[in-house]
C-alpha positions, 0 to 999 in steps of 0.5 A, a space after each residue: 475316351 472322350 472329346 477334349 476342350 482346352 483353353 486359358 480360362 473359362 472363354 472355352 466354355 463357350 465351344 465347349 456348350 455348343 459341342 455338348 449340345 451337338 454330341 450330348 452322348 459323347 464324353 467331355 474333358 475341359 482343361 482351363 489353363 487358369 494358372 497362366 491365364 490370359 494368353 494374350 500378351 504372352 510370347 510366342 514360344 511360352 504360348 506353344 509350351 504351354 498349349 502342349 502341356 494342355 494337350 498333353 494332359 488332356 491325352 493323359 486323361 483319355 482325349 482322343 480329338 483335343 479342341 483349342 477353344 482358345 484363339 491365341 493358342 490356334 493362331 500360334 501353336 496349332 501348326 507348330 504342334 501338329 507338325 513337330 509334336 502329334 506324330 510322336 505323340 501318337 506314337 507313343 501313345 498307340 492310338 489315333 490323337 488329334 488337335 484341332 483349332 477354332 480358326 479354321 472353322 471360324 473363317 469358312 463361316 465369315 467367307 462361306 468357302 471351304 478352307 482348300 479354296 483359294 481364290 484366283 489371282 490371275 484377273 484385275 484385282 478386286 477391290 473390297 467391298 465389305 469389311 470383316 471387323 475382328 476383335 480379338 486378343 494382342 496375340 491373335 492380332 499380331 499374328 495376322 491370321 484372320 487378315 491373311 487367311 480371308 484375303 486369300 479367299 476372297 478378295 471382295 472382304 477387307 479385314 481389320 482386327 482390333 485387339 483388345 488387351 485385359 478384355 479377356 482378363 476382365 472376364 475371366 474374372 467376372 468383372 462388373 458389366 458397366 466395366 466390361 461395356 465400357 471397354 467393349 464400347 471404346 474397342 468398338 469406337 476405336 475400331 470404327 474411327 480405324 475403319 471410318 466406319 462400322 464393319 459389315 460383319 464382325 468376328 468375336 476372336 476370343 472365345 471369352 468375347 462371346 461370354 459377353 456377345 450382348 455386350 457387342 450386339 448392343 454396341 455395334 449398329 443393329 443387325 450387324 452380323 456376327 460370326 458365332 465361334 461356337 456354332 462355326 467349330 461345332 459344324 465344322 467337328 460334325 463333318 471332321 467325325 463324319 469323315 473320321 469314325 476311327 477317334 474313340 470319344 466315349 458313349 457315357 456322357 461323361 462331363 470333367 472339368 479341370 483346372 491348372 489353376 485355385 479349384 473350386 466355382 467360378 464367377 457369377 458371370 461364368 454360372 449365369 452363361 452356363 445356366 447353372 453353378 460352375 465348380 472345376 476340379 484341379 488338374 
């Protein structure tokens, strides 16, 4: 048995580092969805299908607890698919299979509140007094996740999300760095002239974003904070198997890496993250 991560791409890698570190006895199985990669600009119902596919095959090769590492896929399937598809599938499997997402654990981070909170709305409305900027994919932004789900937390935080179009794509193939700081740098432009100003705090919303977290840090104004992905999912999974014992996730330190797209190593980019040559074998 094992943990499983699935994203598009290689942007997961960047949960899935972070989770090998914080449970280096436990198996691991990550799934790139490289055939159809990005998801951002893709619909709705393609982005569940496809999701649950990955999920599916993650199961098939031993997962117990699936991690969406992927934004776009948390935002619209998650909930679809832990209601109309993880009962059955649990079923017919026998055994105890969850999928978890990067969202929730993501804005416990940036409101520094459990997710059963919900504020009180029966005082005088509270006008905000600090902006959360969050880049992040088409998808995610058209979604409204992170505006919705802070606002009902804390109604002091103000939220705008910049979408940020091809970014993931130009990662994923590890596009020169003067490119990538280019595109980064008009998003953070954009954003700030929406806003009128810099955000107090930003969210890297893609998980491919934070392959190139420098990027940011050196374009936004220095010390702007940065809430992590990677960091907020592992403390949040700590605490979930905390509560959990009863998911089987391996003992051996099993490492795979599978891809539903061309097998084989990744960009440079991709080896210079992980701290070594990245090769995944198809799915």
């Amino acid at each position: 048995m094992a943990i499983g991560v699935f994203d598009s791409g290689v942007g997961g890698l960047t949960v899935h580092r972070e989770l090998v570190r914080r449970f280096p006895e436990r198996d691991f199985v990550y799934l790139a969805d490289q055939a159809h990669a990005p998801y951002g600009g893709r619909g709705g119902e393609e982005i569940v299908e496809l999701t649950r596919a990955g999920c599916e095959r993650l199961f098939d090769a031993g997962a117990s607890v699936v991690v969406l590492a992927c934004n776009t896929a948390s935002a619209i399937a998650l909930r679809r698919l832990q209601q109309t598809w993880l009962p059955g599938e649990r079923e017919r499997r026998g055994r105890p299979v969850n999928v978890l997402g990067i969202i929730v654990p993501t804005i416990e981070a940036a409101t520094g509140l459990p997710w059963e909170y919900e504020a009180d709305r029966s005082g005088e409305k509270i006008e905000a007094l600090e902006i959360t900027g969050v880049f992040c994919t088409a998808a995610t932004a058209i979604s409204r996740v992170y505006e919705i789900e802070i606002d009902k937390r804390r109604q002091d935080l103000a939220v705008f999300c910049e979408p940020c179009p091809g970014l993931a794509g130009l990662i994923e193939l590890g596009a020169p760095p003067k490119e990538l700081e280019v595109v980064i740098g008009d998003h953070v432009d954009a954003l700030r002239r929406r806003i009128g100003r810099h955000p107090d705090t930003a969210i890297l919303g893609c998980t491919h974003y934070e392959i190139v977290a420098p990027v940011f840090a050196r374009l936004l104004p220095e010390g702007t904070p940065v809430i992590h992905q990677p960091t907020a999912v592992a403390d949040a999974l700590e605490r979930y198997f905390a509560r959990h014992p009863d998911y089987d996730l391996g003992a051996s330190g099993r490492r795979d890496f599978l891809t539903t797209g061309k097998p084989g190593p990744q960009s440079e980019m991709v080896s210079q993250f992980w701290g070594a040559p990245l090769s995944f074998a198809q799915a």
